[in-house]
C-alpha positions, 0 to 999 in steps of 0.5 A: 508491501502496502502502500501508505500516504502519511499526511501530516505537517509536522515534520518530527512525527512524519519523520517517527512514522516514515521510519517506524513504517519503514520497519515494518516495510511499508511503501511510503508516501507523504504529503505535508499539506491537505491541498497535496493529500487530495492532489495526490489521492485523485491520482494515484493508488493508496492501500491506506492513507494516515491523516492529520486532522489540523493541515495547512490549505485544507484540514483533514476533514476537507481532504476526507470529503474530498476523496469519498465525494469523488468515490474513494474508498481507500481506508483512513487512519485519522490523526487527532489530538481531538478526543470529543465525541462530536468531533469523531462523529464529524470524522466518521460521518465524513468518511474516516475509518478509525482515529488515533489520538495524540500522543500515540505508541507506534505499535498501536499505530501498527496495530490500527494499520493492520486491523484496517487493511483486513477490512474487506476493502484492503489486504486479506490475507497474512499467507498468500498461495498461487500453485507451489508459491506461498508468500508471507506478508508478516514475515515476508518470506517467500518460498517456492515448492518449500524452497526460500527464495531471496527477493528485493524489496521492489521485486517482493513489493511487485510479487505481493501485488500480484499474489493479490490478483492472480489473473488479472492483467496490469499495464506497466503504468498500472503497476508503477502507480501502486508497486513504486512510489511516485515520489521515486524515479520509477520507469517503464525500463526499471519494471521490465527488469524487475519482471524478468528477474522475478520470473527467474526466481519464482519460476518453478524448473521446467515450468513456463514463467509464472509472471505472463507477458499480455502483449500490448497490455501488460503483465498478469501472475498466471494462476497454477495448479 
């Protein structure tokens, strides 16, 4: 599941967004305040970020500058009840991807979401395939060899972001910043577990586990044939 940071301060429509997003089984986080939003987006990982313009303690523009001028190419959706052209050339020159004017729909908010996360710096691919597995980031359904396989929702959020890197190697860390949402009590023990159950769902029969063990380093899906 993509990771979203929405960062606005009025509390109703963080709200309508938090569970519109839910539905559409993002993992979200927020941040009710700019100075929080460069906080947040200096350590930890974000597939998107949706922005309100007008912030306490920095505007989005600031956080915008901030984030690019400390190499950040994590795509931003920008909220605005500005509909001037002088002030989406401002926005674009500080970094923004794409801007969403007040009042919105939140289909079209979806829609927006989407397009930016098929950009060639975000999520590509709607079917994702290593060997006989193949996962469906639109529907999320997962299936082994043709088989369904009933995941939860951390284990199928982990298996996407690793179906999104096939091969390469996590540390625990790693994979607890972008998979789990910083604002949940997540643990290096809580990973294990979800590993190993995930290993014993995906895992083709008399196959060695698909999710590989790289001692002293971390975890990596093993591309199959």
């Amino acid at each position: 599941m993509p990771k979203v940071l929405v960062v606005e301060d009025d509390l109703a429509l963080q709200r309508m967004i938090i569970d519109w997003l839910s539905l559409e089984h993002y993992t979200i986080e927020t941040a009710g305040d700019g100075q929080e939003a460069i906080d947040r987006l200096k350590f930890y990982q974000y597939d998107l970020v949706i922005l309100d313009w007008q912030l306490p303690l920095a505007s989005g523009i600031e956080v915008i500058r901030a984030h690019r001028s400390g190499g950040g190419r994590t795509p931003v959706l920008m909220l605005t009840g500005k509909s001037d052209i002088p002030d989406k050339e401002e926005g674009f020159d500080a970094g923004v991807d794409d801007y969403l004017t007040k009042p919105f729909h939140m289909k079209e908010l979806s829609a927006r979401l989407r397009a930016l996360l098929r950009r060639p710096a975000g999520l590509v691919e709607e079917i994702l395939r290593v060997g006989p597995l193949t996962v469906d980031r639109r529907s999320h359904r997962v299936e082994l060899a043709g088989e369904i396989i009933d995941l939860k929702p951390t284990e199928y959020s982990l298996l996407e972001f690793l179906m999104r890197h096939p091969g390469q190697v996590f540390g625990a860390e790693a994979l607890l910043d972008r998979v789990w949402s910083s604002q949940s009590d997540s643990t290096v023990d809580a990973l294990t577990t979800c590993i190993k159950r995930l290993r014993k769902k995906i895992t083709p029969a008399g196959r060695e586990p698909i999710i590989k063990t790289v001692y002293g380093v971390g975890y990596k899906l093993e591309t199959l044939p």
